[in-house]
N, C-alpha and C positions, 0 to 999 in steps of 0.2 A: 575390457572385461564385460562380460555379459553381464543387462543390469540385471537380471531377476536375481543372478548370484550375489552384486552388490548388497542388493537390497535385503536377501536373506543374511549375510554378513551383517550387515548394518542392525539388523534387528536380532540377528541372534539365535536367528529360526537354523535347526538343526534339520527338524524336516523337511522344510523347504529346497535344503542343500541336496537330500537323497534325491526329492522330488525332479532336480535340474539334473544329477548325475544318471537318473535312470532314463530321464528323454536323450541325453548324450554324456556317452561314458568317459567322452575326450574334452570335456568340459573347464579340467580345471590343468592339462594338458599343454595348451598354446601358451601357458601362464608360464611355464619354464622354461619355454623357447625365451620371451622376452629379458631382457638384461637387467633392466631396472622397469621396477613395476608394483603398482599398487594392488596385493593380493588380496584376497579373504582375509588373509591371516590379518595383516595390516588394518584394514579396514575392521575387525574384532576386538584389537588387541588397543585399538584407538577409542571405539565405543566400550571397550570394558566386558567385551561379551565371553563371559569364560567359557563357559561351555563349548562355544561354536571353535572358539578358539583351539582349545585340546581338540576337539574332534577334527580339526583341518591339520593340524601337525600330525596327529594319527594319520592322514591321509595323505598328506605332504610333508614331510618332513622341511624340506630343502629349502619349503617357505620360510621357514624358523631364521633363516640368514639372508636372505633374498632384501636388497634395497630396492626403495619406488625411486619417484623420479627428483623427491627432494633429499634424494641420499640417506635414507633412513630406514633403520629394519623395526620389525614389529615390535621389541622389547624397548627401541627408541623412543615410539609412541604410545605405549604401555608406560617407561616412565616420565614422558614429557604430559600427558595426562594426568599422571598421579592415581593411576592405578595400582596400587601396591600387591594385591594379590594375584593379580596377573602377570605381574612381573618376577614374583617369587615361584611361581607355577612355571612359569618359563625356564627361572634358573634349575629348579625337579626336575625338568627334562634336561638339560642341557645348561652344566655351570659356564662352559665358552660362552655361554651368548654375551656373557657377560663383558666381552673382550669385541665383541663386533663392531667396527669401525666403520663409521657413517659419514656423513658429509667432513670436511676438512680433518677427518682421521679423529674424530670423536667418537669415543667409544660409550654407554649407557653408564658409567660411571660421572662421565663430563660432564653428562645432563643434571645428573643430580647434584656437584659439584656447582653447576650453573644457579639449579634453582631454588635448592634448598634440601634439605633434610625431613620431606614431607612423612608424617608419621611412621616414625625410626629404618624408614625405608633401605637406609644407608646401612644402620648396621647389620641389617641382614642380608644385604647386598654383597658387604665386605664377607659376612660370615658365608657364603656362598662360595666365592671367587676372590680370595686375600689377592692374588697374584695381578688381578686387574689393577692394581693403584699403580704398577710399575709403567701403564700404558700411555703414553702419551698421539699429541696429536699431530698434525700436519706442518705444524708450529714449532714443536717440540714440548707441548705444554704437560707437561701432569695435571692432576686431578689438581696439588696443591698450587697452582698458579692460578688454575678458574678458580677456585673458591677461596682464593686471596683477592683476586679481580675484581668478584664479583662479594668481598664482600661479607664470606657467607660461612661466621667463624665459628658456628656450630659444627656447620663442614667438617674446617680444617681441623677440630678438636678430636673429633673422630678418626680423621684419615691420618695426625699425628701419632694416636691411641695405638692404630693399629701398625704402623708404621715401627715404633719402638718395637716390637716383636718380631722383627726382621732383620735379617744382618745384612739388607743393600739397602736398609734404612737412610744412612750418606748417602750414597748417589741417586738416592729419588729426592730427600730433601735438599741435596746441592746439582740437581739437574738446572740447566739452565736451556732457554728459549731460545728461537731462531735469533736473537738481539742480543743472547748473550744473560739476560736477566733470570735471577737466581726465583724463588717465590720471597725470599728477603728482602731482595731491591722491590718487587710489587708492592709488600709490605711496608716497606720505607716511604715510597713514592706515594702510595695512599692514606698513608699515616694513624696505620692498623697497631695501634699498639700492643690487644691483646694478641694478635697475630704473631707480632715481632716476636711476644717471649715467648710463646709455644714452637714457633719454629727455632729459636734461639736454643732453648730445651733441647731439641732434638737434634741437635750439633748443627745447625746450621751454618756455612764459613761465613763468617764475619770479612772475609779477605777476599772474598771471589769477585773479581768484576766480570763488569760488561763487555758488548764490544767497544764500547766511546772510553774503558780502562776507569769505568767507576765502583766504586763498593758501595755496598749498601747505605755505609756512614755519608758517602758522597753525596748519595742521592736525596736522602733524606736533608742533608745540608741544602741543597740545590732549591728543596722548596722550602727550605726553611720549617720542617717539623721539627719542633724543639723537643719532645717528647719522644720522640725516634732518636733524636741524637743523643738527648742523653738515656735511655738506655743500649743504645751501637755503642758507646763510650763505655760502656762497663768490662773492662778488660783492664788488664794486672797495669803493665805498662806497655805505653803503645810501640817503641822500639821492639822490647822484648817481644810480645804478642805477632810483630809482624817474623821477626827472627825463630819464634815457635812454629808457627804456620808452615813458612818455608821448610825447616827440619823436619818437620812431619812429612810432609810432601815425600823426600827426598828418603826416610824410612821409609815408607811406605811403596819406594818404588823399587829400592833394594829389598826390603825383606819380601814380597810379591816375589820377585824373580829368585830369591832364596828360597822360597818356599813352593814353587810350580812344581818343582819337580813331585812335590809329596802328593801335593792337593789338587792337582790338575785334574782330578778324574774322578773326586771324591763324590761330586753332585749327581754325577751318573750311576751310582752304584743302584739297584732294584735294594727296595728295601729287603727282600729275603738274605740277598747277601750280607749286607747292613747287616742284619742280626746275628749270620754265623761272624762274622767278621767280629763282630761285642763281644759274642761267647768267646773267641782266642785270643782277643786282645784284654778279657778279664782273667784268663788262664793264665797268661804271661806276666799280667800284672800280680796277678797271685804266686804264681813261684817266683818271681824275682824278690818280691819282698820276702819270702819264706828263707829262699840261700842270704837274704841278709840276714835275719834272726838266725838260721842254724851254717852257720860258715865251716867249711870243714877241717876236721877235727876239732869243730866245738868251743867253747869259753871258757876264759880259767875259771875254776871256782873256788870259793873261802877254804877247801882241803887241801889245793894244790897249788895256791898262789907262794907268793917269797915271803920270808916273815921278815918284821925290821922291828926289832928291842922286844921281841916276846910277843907282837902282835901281826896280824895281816895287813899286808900293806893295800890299803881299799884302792888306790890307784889302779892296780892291776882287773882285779875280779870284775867279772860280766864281758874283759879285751878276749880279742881273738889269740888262740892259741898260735896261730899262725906270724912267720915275721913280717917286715915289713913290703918286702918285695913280691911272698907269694900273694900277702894282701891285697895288693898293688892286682895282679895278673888276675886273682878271682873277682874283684870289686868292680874295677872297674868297667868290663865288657856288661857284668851285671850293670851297674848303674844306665848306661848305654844302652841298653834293651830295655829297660824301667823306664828314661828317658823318651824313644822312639814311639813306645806302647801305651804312655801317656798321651803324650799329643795324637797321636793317631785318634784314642777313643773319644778325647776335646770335636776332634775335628769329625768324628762319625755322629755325634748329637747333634751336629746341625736341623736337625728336621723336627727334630725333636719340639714339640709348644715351651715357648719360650720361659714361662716360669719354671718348668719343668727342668728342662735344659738347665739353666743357670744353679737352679740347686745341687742338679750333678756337678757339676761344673765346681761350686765351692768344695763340694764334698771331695772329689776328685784333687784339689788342689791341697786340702787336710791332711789327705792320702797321703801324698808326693812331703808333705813336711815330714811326716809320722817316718816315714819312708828312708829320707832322706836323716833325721836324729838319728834312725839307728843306725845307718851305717858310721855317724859318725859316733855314738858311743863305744861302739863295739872295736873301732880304730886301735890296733895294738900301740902306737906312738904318737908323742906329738907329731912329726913329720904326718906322718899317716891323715893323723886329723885334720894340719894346715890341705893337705892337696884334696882331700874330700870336699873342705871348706869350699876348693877352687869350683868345685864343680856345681857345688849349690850354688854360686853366682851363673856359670854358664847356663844351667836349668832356669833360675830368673832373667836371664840375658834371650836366651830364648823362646820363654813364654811371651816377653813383652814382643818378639818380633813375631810369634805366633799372632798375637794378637791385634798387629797391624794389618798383616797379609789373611790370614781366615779368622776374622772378628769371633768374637767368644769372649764371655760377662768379666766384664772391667773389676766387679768385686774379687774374682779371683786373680787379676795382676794385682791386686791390690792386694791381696793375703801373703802374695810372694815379694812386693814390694815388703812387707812389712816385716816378711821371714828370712827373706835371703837377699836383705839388702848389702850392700858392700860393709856396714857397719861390720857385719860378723866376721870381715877380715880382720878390722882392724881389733875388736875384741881378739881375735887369733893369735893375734903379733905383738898385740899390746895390752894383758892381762891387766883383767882390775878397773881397765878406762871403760866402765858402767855408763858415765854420764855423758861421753863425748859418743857411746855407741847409741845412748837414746834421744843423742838430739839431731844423731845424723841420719835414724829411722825415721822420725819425726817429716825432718826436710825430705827428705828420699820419697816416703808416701805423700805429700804435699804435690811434689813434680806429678803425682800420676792420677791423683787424687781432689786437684784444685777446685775443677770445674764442679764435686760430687760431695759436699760438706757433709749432707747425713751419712751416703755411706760410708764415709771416712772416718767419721767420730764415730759409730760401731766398732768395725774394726778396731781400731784403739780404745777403746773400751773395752772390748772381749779381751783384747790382746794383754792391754794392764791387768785388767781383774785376773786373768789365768794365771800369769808370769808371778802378779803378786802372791795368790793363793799358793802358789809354785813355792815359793820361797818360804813362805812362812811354814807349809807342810815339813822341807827338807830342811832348813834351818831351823826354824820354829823361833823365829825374829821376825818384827816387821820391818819389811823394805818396801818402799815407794818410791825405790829409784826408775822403775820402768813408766813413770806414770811421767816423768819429764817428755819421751817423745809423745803422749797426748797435749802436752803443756805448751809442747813446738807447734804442734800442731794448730791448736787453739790461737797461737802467737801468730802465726801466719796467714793463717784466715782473717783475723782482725785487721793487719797488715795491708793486707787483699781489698778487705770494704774499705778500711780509710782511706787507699789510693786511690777506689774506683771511686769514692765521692768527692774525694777533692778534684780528679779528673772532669766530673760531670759540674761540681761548680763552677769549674775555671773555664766550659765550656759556657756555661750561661752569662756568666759574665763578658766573653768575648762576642755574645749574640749583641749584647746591649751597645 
């Protein structure tokens, strides 16, 4: 490089730059011939020089990407400086830089990951370029491996934060290294405890090994961190927890292949489409509920129902006029298309900002109850009713595999776990058994629910308070019988801590 250009780089002189371009216009020309090379830019973007900086990407672009000869592009040494507003100037012009990969496939995410969180540079970094945290290195490292490495759990609090707002949130936090190593096992082996539960938090596998076939519990045993072991130990029971792990796996690799055929293609959509595709898939959702409320030929009403000893027999009034088999033929292609148009709109929110998403998400699954009562009030027969029943399992049957294969917010399997649990068969079949249907709600939501105690205990709370209020309106008794599956609940959670502590004492006690 020509020093006068150096030198104006280095200082920052803008004029100086014209001054060299008008003695020769091919000046900064021979610079993109070379492959790896220390530019203007570089050299700006290292002293901090803003100005010179923007003025040289207005003039070369190309430099914005260009590595010197220690593998590094100018936003590398912009944040390895601790420049921060040269860095954010950079990403205004171009949020990729943020993904440019330098020596051993380090991208400016790793650097800061490395060094630290130098005034909140990080989260404006992520609020730039979220998709950068997915990048790893030459290693196979993520962001969360160096800043478990190194140490640097402001970091990792951050790149968790943002992480949770992600549905490949699992596979960045259970990426593992050229060795096999989760950022769990890093965490274990350096005996980062605050580390541990934030990744633990964010579902980290407790079950994943290495190549040498270790877990993180291994490892942490291995050096003897007793404080890693006992919280790796906080799991139900360890048979069962290994036999959970496995069956998930194992769901999770049938419903993926159940579900390709829908969602293979969903990530590609242009958002314009995305939106007409909302608009018909809220039209569909809307007439389909509509032919449930008005079914044709209508509902019997208190003029025209059957009378029994001088009065209306209430059993009938608000049934479909219809018997039971043409019920059968109009129901259920509806339910079927209610069903399809559901999931479909779950799985167009994806893009959607996370808290956003997950409220439709609940609201949407409110729908699908709301939805789902009235077909079955309006049921001309009991027969009619049981095979309705059937299919509100199937719709929970496959939400939950929905939500293995295109992830989408846990608290709504968790409103269908607690509405269309199997209980409401046996309520079907076996009238009156109140208390065996709310303790089988109870356990039901527990299975899907263990790992998530606050959200859990909402739910059952909203769900007792409503059912109760329910009762006393239409009765006008008080009944606290629905308040048993909170009571299950409560009962297995405690269950839950007393195992995990006596697990973690008997662990300490085998240390000694």
């Amino acid at each position: 490089m020509d020093e006068g250009l150096r030198t104006a780089a280095r200082k920052g002189n803008v004029s100086d730059l014209y001054t060299l371009i008008q003695r020769n216009g091919n000046v900064l020309r021979h610079l993109d011939a070379v492959e790896f090379i220390d530019t203007p830019l570089h050299i700006a973007a290292e002293q901090g020089c803003m100005r010179f900086a923007m003025e040289m990407i207005n003039l070369k672009p190309s430099f914005a990407r260009k590595l010197n000869q220690q593998g590094l592009s100018p936003i590398h040494l912009a944040v390895e400086k601790g420049h921060k507003e040269m860095v954010l100037r950079l990403l205004e012009i171009d949020n990729d830089l943020a993904r440019v990969k330098g020596r051993n496939g380090e991208t400016p995410l790793h650097y800061i990951s490395k060094v630290g969180n130098r005034d909140g540079l990080l989260d404006k970094f992520l609020e730039a370029c979220p998709e950068c945290i997915r990048d790893v290195t030459i290693q196979n490292r993520t962001a969360l491996h160096i800043a478990v490495e190194n140490k640097r759990l402001d970091v990792l609090r951050i790149l968790i934060e943002t992480l949770k707002k992600k549905d490949y949130y699992h596979k960045v936090v259970n990426r593992k290294d050229e060795d096999g190593n989760t950022a769990l096992h890093l965490a274990a082996s350096n005996n980062q405890l605050q580390m541990l539960k934030l990744l633990l938090n964010c579902k980290a596998d407790k079950h994943a090994t290495n190549q040498d076939g270790l877990t993180a519990l291994d490892v942490a045993q291995r050096h003897n961190n007793r404080e890693c072991i006992d919280i790796l130990h906080g799991c139900f029971i360890p048979v069962l927890s290994n036999l959970k792990s496995k069956s998930e796996k194992q769901i999770n690799k049938y419903a993926t292949e159940a579900s390709s055929s829908i969602f293979h293609d969903m990530d590609d959509i242009s958002s314009d489409d995305r939106n007409a595709l909302l608009v018909i898939l809220a039209l569909l959702l809307t007439a389909t509920y509509q032919a449930a409320l008005s079914p044709p030929g209508g509902v019997w009403q208190g003029d025209n129902t059957s009378k029994s000893n001088g009065s209306y027999d209430e059993a009938v009034i608000g049934t479909s006029v219809l018997n039971e088999i043409l019920f059968f033929i109009f129901y259920l292609p509806t339910y079927v298309v209610f069903i399809v148009t559901f999931f479909l709109t779950l799985a167009l929110l994806k893009p959607f900002p996370h808290g956003f998403r997950t409220a439709l998400q609940v609201l949407l699954a409110v729908f699908a109850i709301c939805f789902d009562l009235s077909v079955k009030y309006i049921a001309p027969s009991v027969l009619a009713h049981r095979v309705m029943t059937v299919f509100s399992v199937m719709v929970f049957i496959s939400t939950v595999f929905m939500f293995r294969a295109y992830p989408m917010s846990k608290l709504s399997v968790g409103i269908f776990a607690c509405w269309f649990s199997p209980a409401f068969l046996l309520l079907t079949f076996s009238v009156g058994d109140i208390v065996l249907e709310n303790i089988i709600q109870g356990c039901w939501l527990f299975l899907f629910l263990h790992d998530e105690f606050r959200e859990g205990t909402i739910i059952l709370v909203i769900y007792s308070l409503s059912t109760t209020m329910t009762v006393i309106l239409w009765a006008g008794v008080l009944n606290f019988t629905n308040w048993i599956a909170f009571g299950c609940w409560l009962f297995l959670s405690l269950c839950k801590f007393c195992i995990n502590r006596f697990l973690i004492h008997r662990e300490r006690l085998s240390l000694y």
